[in-house]
C-alpha positions in Angstrom: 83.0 96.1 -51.3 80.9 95.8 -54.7 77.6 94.0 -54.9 79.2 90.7 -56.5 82.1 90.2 -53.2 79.1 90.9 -51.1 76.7 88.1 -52.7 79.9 85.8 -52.9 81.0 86.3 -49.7 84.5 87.2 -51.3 86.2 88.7 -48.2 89.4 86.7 -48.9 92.9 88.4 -48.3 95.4 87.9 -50.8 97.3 85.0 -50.0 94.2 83.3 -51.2 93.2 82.5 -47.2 89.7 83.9 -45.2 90.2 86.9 -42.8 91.4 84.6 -39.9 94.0 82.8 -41.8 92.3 79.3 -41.8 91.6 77.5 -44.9 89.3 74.3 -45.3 89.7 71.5 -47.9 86.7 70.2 -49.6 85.9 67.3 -51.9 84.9 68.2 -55.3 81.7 66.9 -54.5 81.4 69.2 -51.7 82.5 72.5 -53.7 79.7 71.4 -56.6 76.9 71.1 -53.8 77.9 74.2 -52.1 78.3 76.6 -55.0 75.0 74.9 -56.8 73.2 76.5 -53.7 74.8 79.7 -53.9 74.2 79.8 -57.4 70.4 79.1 -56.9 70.4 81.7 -54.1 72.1 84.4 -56.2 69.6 83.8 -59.0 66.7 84.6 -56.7 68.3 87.5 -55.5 68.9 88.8 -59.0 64.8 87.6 -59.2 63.7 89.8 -56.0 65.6 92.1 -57.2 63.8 92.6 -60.6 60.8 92.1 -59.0 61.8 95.7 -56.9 62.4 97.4 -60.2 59.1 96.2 -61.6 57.2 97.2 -58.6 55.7 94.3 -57.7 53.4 93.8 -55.0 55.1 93.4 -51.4 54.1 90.4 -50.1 55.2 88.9 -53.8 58.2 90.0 -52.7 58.8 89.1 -49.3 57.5 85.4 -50.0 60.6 85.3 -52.4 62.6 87.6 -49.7 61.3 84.3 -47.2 62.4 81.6 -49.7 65.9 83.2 -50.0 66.4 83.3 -46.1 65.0 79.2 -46.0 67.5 78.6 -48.9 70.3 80.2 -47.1 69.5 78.5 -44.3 70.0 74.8 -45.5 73.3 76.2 -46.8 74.3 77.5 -43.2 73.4 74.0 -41.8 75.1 72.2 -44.7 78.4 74.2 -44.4 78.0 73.5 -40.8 77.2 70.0 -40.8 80.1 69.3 -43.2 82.6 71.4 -40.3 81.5 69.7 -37.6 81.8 66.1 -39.4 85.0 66.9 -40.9 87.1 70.0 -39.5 86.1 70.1 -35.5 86.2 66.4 -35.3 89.6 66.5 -36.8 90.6 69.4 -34.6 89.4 67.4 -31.9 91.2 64.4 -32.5 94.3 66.9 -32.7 94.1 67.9 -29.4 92.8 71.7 -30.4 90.4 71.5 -27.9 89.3 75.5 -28.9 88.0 74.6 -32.0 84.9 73.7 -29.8 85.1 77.5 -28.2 85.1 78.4 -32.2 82.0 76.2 -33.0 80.4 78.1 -30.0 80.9 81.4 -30.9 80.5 80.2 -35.1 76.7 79.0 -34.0 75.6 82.2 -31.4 76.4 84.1 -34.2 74.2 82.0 -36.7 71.7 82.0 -34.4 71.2 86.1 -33.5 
């Protein structure tokens, strides 16, 4: 996996679906707030990063190595948020009553 599919998360297969087959629409609006965080995120990385090659001074760098996990946070708990609202309460409604079991096992592994 190169660098940029690891900072993008681009583990897609190539029907254009994640690894487990599932897709999720989202409103414009959603896609533009989502990839405006990554795109702030992956500009700090690219910062910490030059701030490796210039030696900086540690704790410079793990403030900014802090700020990254904080802003990667708020995306977790947007993305998740967004779910929840849309995707398990749909699933829900549905009758796929192990989308919940999926929600589970989505937030123990958020939360390791």
């Amino acid at each position: 996996m190169s660098m940029d599919e690891n900072l993008t998360g681009n583990n897609d297969t190539d029907d254009g679906k994640c690894c487990c087959g599932k897709t999720t629409e989202r409103s414009q609006e959603e896609v533009r707030k989502l990839i405006n965080r990554l795109n702030r995120i992956e500009g700090q990385i690219r910062g910490i990063r030059g701030m490796v090659e210039r030696d900086a001074y540690c704790p410079d760098i793990l403030t900014q190595s802090a700020a990254v996990t904080a802003a990667m946070n708020a995306f977790n708990r947007e993305l998740m948020s967004n779910h929840i609202k849309h995707c398990v309460v749909r699933d829900i409604k549905e009758g796929k009553e192990d989308t919940v079991d999926e929600l589970v096992l989505t937030l123990q592994k958020l939360m390791k």
